[in-house]
C-alpha positions as CSV (number, residue, x, y, z in Angstrom):
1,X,78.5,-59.5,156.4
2,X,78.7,-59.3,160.3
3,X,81.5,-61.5,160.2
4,X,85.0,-60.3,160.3
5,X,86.7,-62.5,158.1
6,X,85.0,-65.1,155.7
7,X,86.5,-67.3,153.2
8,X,87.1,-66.6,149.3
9,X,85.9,-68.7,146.5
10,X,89.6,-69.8,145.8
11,X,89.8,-71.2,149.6
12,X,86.0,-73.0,148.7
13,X,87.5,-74.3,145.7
14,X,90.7,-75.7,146.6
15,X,88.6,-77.4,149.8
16,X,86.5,-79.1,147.1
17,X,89.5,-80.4,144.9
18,X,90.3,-82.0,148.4
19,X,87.0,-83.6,148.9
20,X,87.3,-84.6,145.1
21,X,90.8,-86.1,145.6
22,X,89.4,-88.3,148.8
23,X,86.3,-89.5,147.2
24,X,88.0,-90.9,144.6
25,X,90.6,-92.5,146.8
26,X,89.1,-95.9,147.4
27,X,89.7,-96.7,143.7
28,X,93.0,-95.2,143.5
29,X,95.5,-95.0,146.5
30,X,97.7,-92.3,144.6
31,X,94.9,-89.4,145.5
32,X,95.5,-89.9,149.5
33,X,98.6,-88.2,149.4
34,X,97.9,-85.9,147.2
35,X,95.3,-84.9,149.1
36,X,97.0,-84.3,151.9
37,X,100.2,-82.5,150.8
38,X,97.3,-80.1,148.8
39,X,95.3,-79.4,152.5
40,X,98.7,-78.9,153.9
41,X,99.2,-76.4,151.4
42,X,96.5,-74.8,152.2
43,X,96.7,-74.9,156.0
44,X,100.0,-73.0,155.1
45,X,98.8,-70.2,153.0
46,X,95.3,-69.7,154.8
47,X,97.7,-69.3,158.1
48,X,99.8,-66.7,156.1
49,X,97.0,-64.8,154.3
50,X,95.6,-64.1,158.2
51,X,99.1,-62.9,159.5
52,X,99.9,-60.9,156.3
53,X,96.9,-58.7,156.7
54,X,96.3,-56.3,156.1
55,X,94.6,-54.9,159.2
56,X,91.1,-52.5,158.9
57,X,92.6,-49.5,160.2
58,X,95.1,-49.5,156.9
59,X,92.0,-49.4,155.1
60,X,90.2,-46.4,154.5
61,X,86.7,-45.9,152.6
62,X,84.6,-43.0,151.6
63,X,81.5,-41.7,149.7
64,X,81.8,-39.0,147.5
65,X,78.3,-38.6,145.6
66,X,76.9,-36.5,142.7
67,X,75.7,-33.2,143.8
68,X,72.3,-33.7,141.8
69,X,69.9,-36.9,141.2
70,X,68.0,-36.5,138.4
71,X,64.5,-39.2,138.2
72,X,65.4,-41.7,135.4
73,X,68.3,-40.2,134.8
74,X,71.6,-42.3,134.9
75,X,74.2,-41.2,137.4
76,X,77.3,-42.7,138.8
77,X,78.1,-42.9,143.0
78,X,82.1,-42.8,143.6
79,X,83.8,-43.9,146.3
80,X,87.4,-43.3,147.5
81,X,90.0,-46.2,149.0
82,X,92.8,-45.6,150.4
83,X,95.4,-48.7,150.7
84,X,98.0,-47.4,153.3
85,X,99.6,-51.3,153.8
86,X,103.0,-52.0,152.0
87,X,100.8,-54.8,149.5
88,X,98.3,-54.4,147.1
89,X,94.7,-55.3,147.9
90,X,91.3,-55.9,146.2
91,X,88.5,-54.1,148.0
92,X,84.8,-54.7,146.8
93,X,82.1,-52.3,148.2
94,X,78.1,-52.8,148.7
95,X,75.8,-50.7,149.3
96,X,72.9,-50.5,151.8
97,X,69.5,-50.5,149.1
98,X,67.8,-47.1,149.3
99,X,64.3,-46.4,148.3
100,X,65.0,-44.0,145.4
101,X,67.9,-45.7,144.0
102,X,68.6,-48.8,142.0
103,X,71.7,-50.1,141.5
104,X,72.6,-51.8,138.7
105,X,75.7,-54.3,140.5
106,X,75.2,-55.4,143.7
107,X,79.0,-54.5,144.3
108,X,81.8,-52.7,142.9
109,X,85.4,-53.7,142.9
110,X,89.1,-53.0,142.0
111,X,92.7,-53.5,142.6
112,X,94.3,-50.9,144.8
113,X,97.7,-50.7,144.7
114,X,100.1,-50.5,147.9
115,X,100.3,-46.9,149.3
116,X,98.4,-45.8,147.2
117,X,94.9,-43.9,146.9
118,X,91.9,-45.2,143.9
119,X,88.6,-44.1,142.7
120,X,85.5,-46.9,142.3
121,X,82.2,-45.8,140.9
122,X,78.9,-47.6,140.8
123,X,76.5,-46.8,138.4
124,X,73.0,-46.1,139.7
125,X,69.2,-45.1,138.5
126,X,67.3,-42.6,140.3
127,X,63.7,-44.8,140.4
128,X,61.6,-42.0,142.6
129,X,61.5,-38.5,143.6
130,X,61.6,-37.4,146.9
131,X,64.1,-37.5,150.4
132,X,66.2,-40.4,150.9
133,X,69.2,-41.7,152.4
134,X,72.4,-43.8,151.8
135,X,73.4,-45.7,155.1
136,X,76.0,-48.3,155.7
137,X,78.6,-49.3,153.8
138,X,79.6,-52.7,153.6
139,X,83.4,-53.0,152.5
140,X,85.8,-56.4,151.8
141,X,89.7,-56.9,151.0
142,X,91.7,-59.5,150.4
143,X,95.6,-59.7,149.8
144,X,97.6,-61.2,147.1
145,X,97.0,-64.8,148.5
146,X,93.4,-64.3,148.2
147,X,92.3,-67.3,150.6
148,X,90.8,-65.1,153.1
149,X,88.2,-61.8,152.8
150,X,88.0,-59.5,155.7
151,X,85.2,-57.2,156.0
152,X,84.4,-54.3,157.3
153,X,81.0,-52.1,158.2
154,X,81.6,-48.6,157.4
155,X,78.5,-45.9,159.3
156,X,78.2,-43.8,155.9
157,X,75.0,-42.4,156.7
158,X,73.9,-39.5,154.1
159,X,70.9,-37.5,152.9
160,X,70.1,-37.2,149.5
161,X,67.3,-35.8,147.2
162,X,66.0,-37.0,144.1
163,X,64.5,-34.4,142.0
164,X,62.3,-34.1,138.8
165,X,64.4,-34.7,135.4
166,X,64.2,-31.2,133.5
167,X,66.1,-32.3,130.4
168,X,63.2,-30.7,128.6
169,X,64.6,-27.2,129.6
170,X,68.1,-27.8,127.3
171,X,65.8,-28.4,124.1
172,X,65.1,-24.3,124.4
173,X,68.7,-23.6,125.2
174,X,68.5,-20.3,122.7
175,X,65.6,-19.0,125.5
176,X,68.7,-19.3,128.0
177,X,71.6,-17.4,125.9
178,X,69.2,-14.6,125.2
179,X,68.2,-14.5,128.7
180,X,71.6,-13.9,130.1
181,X,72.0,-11.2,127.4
182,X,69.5,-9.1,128.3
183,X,70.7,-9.3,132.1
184,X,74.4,-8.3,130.6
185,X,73.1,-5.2,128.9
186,X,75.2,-6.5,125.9
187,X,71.9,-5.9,123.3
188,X,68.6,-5.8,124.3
189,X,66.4,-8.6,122.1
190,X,62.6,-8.6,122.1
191,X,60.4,-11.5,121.7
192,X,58.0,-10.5,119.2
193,X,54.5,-11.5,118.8
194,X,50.9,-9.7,119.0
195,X,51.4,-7.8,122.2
196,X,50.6,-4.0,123.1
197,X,54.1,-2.3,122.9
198,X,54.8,-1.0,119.5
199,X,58.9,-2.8,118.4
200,X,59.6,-2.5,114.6
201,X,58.3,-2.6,110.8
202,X,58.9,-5.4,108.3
203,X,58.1,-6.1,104.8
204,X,54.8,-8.2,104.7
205,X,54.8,-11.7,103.8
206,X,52.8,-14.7,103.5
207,X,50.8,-16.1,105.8
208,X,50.8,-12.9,107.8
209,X,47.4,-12.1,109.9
210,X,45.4,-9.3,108.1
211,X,45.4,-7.5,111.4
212,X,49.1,-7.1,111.8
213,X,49.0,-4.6,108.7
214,X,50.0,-1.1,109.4
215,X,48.4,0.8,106.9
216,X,49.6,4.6,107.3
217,X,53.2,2.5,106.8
218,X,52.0,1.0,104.1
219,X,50.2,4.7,102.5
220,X,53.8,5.9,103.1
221,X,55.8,3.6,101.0
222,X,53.5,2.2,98.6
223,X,54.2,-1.5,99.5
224,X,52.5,-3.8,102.5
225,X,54.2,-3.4,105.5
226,X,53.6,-5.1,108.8
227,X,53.9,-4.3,112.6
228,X,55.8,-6.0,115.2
229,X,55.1,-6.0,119.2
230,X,56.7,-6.9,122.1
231,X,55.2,-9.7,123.9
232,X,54.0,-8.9,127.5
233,X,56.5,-9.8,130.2
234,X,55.8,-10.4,133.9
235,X,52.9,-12.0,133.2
236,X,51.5,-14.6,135.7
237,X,51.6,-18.3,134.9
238,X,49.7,-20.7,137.2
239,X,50.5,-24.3,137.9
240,X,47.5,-26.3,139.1
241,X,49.0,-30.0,140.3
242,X,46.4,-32.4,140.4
243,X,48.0,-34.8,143.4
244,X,44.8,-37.2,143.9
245,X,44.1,-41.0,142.9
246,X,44.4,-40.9,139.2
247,X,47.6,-39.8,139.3
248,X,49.3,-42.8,140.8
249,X,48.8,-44.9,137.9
250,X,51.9,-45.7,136.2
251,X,53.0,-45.4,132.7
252,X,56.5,-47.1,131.9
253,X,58.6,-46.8,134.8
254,X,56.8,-43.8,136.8
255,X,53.9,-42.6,137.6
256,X,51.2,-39.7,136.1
257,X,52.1,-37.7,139.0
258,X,56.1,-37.8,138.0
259,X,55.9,-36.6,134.6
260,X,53.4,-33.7,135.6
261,X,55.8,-32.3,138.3
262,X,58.6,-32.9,135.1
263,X,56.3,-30.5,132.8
264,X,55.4,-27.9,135.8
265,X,59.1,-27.3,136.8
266,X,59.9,-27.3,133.1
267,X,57.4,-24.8,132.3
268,X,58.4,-22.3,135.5
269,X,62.2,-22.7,134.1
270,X,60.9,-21.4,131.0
271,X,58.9,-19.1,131.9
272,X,61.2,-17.2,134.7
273,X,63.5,-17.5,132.0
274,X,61.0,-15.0,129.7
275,X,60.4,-12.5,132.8
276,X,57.1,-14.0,133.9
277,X,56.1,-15.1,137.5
278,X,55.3,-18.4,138.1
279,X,52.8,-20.1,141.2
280,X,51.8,-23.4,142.2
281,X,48.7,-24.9,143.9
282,X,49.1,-28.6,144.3
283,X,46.1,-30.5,146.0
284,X,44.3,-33.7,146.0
285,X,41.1,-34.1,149.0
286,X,43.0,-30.7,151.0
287,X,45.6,-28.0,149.4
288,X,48.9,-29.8,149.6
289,X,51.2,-27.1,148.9
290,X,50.5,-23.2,147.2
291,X,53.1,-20.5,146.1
292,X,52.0,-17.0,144.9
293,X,53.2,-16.1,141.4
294,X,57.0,-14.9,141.6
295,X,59.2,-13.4,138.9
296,X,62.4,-13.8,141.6
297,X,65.0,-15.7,140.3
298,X,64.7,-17.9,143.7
299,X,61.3,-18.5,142.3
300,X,62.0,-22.1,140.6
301,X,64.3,-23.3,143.1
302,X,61.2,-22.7,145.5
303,X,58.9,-24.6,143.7
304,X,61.6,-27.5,143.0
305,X,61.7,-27.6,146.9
306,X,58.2,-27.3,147.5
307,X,57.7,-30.2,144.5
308,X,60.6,-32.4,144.9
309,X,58.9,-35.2,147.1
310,X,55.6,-34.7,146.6
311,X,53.2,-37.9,146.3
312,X,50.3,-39.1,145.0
313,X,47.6,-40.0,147.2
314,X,45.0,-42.3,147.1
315,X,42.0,-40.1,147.6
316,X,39.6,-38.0,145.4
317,X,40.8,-34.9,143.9
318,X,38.8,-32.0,145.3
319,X,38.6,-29.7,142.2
320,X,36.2,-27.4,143.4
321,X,38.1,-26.3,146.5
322,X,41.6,-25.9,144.6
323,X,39.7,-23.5,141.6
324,X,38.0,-22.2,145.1
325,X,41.4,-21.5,145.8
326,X,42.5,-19.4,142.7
327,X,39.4,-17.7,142.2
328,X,40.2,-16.3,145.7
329,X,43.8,-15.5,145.2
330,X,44.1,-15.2,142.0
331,X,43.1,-12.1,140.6
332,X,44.8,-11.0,137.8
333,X,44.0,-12.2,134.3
334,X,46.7,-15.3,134.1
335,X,47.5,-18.8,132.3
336,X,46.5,-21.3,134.8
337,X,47.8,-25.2,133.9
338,X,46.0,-27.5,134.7
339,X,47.8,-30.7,135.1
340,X,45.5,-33.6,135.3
341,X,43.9,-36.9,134.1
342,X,40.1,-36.5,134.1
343,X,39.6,-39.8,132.2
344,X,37.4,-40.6,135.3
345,X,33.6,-39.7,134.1
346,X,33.2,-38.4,138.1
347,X,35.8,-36.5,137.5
348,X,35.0,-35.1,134.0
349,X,31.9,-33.7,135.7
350,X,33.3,-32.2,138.8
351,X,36.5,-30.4,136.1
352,X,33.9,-28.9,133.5
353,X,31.8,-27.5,136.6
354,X,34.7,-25.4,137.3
355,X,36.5,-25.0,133.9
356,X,33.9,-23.1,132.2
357,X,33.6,-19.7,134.6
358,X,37.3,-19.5,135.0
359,X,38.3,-20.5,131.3
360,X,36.4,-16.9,131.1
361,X,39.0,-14.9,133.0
362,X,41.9,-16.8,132.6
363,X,43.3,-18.7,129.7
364,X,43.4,-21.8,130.8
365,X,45.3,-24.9,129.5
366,X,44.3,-28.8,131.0
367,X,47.3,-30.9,130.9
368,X,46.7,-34.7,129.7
369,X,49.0,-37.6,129.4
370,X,47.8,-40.4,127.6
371,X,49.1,-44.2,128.2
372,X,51.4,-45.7,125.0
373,X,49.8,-48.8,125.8
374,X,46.8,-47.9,124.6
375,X,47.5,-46.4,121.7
376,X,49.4,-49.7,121.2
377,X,46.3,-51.8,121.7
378,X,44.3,-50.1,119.3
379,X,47.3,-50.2,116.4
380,X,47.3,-53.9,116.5
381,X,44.3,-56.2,114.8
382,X,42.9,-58.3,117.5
383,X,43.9,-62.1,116.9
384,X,42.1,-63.6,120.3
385,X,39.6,-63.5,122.6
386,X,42.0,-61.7,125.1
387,X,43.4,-59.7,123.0
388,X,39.2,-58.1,122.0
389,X,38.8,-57.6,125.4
390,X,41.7,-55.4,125.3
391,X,40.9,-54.0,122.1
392,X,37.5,-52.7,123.7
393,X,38.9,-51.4,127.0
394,X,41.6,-49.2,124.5
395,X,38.8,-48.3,122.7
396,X,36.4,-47.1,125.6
397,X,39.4,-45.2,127.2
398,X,40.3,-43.6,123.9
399,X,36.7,-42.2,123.6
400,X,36.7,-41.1,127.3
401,X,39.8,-38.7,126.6
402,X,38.0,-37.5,123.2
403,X,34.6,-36.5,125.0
404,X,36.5,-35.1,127.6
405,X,39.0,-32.9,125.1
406,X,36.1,-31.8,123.4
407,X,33.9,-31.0,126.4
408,X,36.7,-28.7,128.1
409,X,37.9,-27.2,124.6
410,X,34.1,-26.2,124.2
411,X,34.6,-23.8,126.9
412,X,37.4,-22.0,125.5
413,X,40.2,-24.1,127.6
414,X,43.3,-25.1,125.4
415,X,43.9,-28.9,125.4
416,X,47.5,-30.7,125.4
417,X,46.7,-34.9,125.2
418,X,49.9,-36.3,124.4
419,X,52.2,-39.2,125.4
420,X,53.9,-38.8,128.7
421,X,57.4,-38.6,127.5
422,X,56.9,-35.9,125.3
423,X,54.5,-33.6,128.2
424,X,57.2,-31.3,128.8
425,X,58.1,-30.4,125.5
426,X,54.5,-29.8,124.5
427,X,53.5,-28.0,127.5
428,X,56.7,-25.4,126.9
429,X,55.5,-25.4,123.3
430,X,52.3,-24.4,124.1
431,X,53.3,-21.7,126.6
432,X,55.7,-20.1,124.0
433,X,53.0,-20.2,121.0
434,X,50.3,-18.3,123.9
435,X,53.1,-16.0,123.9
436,X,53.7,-14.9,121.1
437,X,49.7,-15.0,120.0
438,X,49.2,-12.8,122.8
439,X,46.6,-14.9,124.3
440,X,47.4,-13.8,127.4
């Protein structure tokens, strides 16, 4: 791409028909001539392609892209060309490869009319979180005569950020619409559940608990009537990010790590949503990054920045100095989530140290994600001696993340082990059932 002007297939291929014609000519005279009257041809139109232009400064190329990259979410870059020459063009643009990105054409092209302004966009997947950048642009044009491709480097330096994917959130878009009605004063609407504040009386019916009966109500009009509370607001919801070595592993396309940060952001959209404040503590050997429980609206976007690029690293998770942590800070009774993989026996031992006293306090919920390829492993018969092997290392996982469920569950934590696609939706299912159960 460093030089100015290159040749176009067509040029290559007519030069080829050339060669063709004067290798065959040794059998057959006739080609000679044609030959030459087809290289004079093209001697001719190469030499008006370079004079007809047109020139770089009549072409002009810009970036214009999304405001928001989502991880694993499909998204489209756009670019702006401007043709300012009296003849219509085809410009083709690359771009330089970023870290974050992957793009799924090496180039995009169209036709750009004379005077006259188009759009070109590039689809692209967002393959990691974090900072990036988009650098050069590389750009090429060519006229009607297409013999000849000029190119051009365009400095198109630009930041960008690639942020968890919180398409959970729109799955509880009712939680939003009652949200904003509340803040409009239009009606007020409670979440009910078992919670302190007295809210209304309702005709009993099955599979209601036998403690929910109000029975001077029910002395008062002969029939079984039930009470409804308000579930607690502003109630403090702590997210514990394990950052550490088992968290690099990959499942699909990402790693444990991205799909954690996916659930925690999902979860603190939710739950600022329902009034309650929302911390972080992420560590792995030291404390990586901590946040105080907020109920601001600013709260979410906080820990979005303060989560955003976060990695895992290849070290130990030090569990007894981030429950060291909250036991020091963290003083009223809250839901601390605990987003993990404690598959590792090591790491089983050093988690239920610490679970136990604080599962005491605090309702605590440990986070799991377990691997489809597992579960795949032990679906399917074994047919080889490969394929055993397998079979037993699924199997000896498997009973790893059972001991270790049952172990924590033991000591009054709550337990969420499911695929890693579906984490967020069982994490705000979870939180909402807590809710209204009044657990906290």
């Amino acid at each position: 791409m460093r030089l100015p002007l290159w040749f176009t297939s067509r040029f290559l291929w007519a030069l080829a028909a050339i060669a063709l014609l004067l290798a065959c000519s040794p059998g057959a005279a006739i080609f000679i001539p044609i030959a030459i009257a087809i290289a004079a041809a093209l001697l001719i139109a190469t030499l008006a392609d370079a004079l007809l232009g047109p020139r770089a400064a009549q072409i002009v190329v810009s970036r214009v892209p999304p405001d928001h990259f989502a991880l694993g979410v499909a998204t489209t870059i756009a670019y702006a060309a401007e043709n300012h020459a009296s003849q219509a063009i085809r410009i083709g643009i690359l771009e330089t490869p970023a870290r974050t990105l992957r793009f799924d054409a090496d180039e995009t092209a169209s036709d750009v009319p004379a005077r006259s302004r188009v759009t070109l966009e590039r689809p692209v997947v967002p393959i990691a979180r974090g900072a990036d950048a988009l650098g050069t642009l590389y750009v090429w044009h060519e006229n009607r005569i297409g013999l000849l491709r000029r190119r051009v480097r365009i400095p198109a330096e630009e930041k960008i950020r690639v942020y968890p994917d919180l398409a959970a959130v729109e799955r509880y878009g009712a939680l939003h619409l009652r949200n904003r009605a509340i803040e409009a004063g239009l009606r007020r609407i409670k979440l009910r559940g078992i919670g302190t504040e007295f809210e209304s009386l309702r005709d009993w019916s099955e599979g209601d608990a036998f403690r929910a009966v109000d029975w001077k109500a029910t002395a008062r009009r002969g029939k079984l009537m039930v009470a409804q509370h308000e579930v607690e607001r502003s109630q403090n919801i702590m997210l514990l990010l394990d950052c550490g070595r088992l968290m690099t592993a990959r499942i699909g396309d990402r790693r444990k790590l991205d799909y954690a940060v996916q659930a925690a952001l999902s979860l603190a959209t939710i739950a600022g949503l329902a009034s309650d404040r929302v911390g972080l503590v992420a560590f792995a050997r030291k404390i990586i990054a901590a946040q105080a429980p907020r109920s601001t609206r600013s709260s979410v976007a906080k820990l979005t920045e303060a989560l955003y690029d976060v990695e895992p690293r290849f070290e130990e998770a030090n569990y007894p100095r981030a429950f060291a942590y909250l036991r020091h800070h963290l003083h009223k009774r809250s839901m601390i989530v605990l987003l993990t993989d404690v598959i590792d026996p090591l790491s089983q031992a050093a988690v239920l140290a610490e679970v136990a006293p604080l599962a005491r306090r605090h309702l605590l919920l440990c986070v799991f994600m377990n691997d489809a390829a597992v579960n795949a492993a032990l679906a399917a018969e074994p047919q080889s001696v490969a394929q055993a092997a397998r079979y037993n290392v699924a199997v000896a996982l498997a009973n790893e993340r059972r001991t270790a469920k049952a172990l924590l569950e033991r000591t009054g934590a709550l337990v969420i082990d499911v695929p890693a696609k579906e984490l967020s939706t069982a994490l705000i299912d979870q939180y909402l059932r807590a809710k209204r159960r009044g657990l906290l």
